[in-house]
C-alpha positions as CSV (number, residue, x, y, z in Angstrom):
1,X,2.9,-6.9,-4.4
2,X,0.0,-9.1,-5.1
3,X,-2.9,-8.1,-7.2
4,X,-5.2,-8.2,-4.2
5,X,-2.6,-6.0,-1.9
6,X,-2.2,-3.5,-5.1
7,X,-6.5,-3.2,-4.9
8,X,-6.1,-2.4,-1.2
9,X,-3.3,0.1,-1.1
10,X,-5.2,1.6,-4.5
11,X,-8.6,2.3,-2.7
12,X,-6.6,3.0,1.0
13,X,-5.2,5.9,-1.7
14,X,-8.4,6.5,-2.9
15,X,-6.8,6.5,-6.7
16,X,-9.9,5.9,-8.2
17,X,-11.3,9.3,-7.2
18,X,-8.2,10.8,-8.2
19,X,-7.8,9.2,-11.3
20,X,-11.9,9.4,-12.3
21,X,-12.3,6.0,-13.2
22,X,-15.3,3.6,-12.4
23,X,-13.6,-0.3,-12.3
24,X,-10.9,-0.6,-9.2
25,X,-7.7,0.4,-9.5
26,X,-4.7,-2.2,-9.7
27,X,-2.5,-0.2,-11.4
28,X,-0.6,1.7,-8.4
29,X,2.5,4.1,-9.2
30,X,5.2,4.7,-7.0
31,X,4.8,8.3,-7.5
32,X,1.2,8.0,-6.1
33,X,2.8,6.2,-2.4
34,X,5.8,8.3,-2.6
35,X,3.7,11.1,-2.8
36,X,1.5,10.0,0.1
37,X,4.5,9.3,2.3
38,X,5.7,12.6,3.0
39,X,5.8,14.4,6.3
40,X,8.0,17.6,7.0
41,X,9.3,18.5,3.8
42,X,11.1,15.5,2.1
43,X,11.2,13.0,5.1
44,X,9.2,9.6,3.8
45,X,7.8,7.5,5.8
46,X,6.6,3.8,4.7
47,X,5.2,1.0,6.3
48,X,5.5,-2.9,4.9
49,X,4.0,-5.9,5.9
50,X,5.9,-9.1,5.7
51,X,5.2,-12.4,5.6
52,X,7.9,-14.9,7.4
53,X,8.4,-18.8,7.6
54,X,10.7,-21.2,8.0
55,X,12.2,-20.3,4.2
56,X,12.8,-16.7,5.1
57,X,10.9,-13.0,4.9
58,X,8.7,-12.1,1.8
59,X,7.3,-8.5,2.4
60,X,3.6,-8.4,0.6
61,X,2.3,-5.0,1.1
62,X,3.9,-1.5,1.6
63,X,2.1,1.4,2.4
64,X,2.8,5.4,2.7
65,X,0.1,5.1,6.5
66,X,0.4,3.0,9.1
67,X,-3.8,2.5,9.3
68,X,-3.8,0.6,6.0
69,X,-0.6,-1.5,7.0
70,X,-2.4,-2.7,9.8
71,X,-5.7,-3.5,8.7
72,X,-4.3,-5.3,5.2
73,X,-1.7,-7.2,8.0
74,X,-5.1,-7.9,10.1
75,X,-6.8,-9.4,6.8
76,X,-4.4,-11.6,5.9
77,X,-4.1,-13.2,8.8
């Protein structure tokens, strides 16, 4: 992902509460979506946005909620 999609997943995450730090978070782990993801146990659940044109499908943001999906989707319109 972009640096821009990694801001918005970071704050839709709210890792900079949970990480204490004052400058915006780019730095997203896959522990941290993974770990948002889950429902029932061990079942994950992601969502991805994806850009297509005439070359093909380039997927630019995933995301552990469907809320964030659809407003980073909205915004890049």
């Amino acid at each position: 992902m972009g640096e821009d999609a990694l801001a918005f997943l970071s704050k839709s995450l709210d890792l900079g509460s949970k990480y204490e730090v004052t400058e915006p978070v780019t730095d997203v782990e896959w522990e941290d979506v993974e770990e948002e993801a889950r429902e029932d146990g061990n079942v994950l659940s992601f969502f991805v946005v994806v850009e297509e044109d005439d070359k093909g499908q380039k997927p630019l943001y995933v995301s552990p909620d469907w809320p964030s999906a659809e407003e980073f989707a909205k915004k890049s319109l």
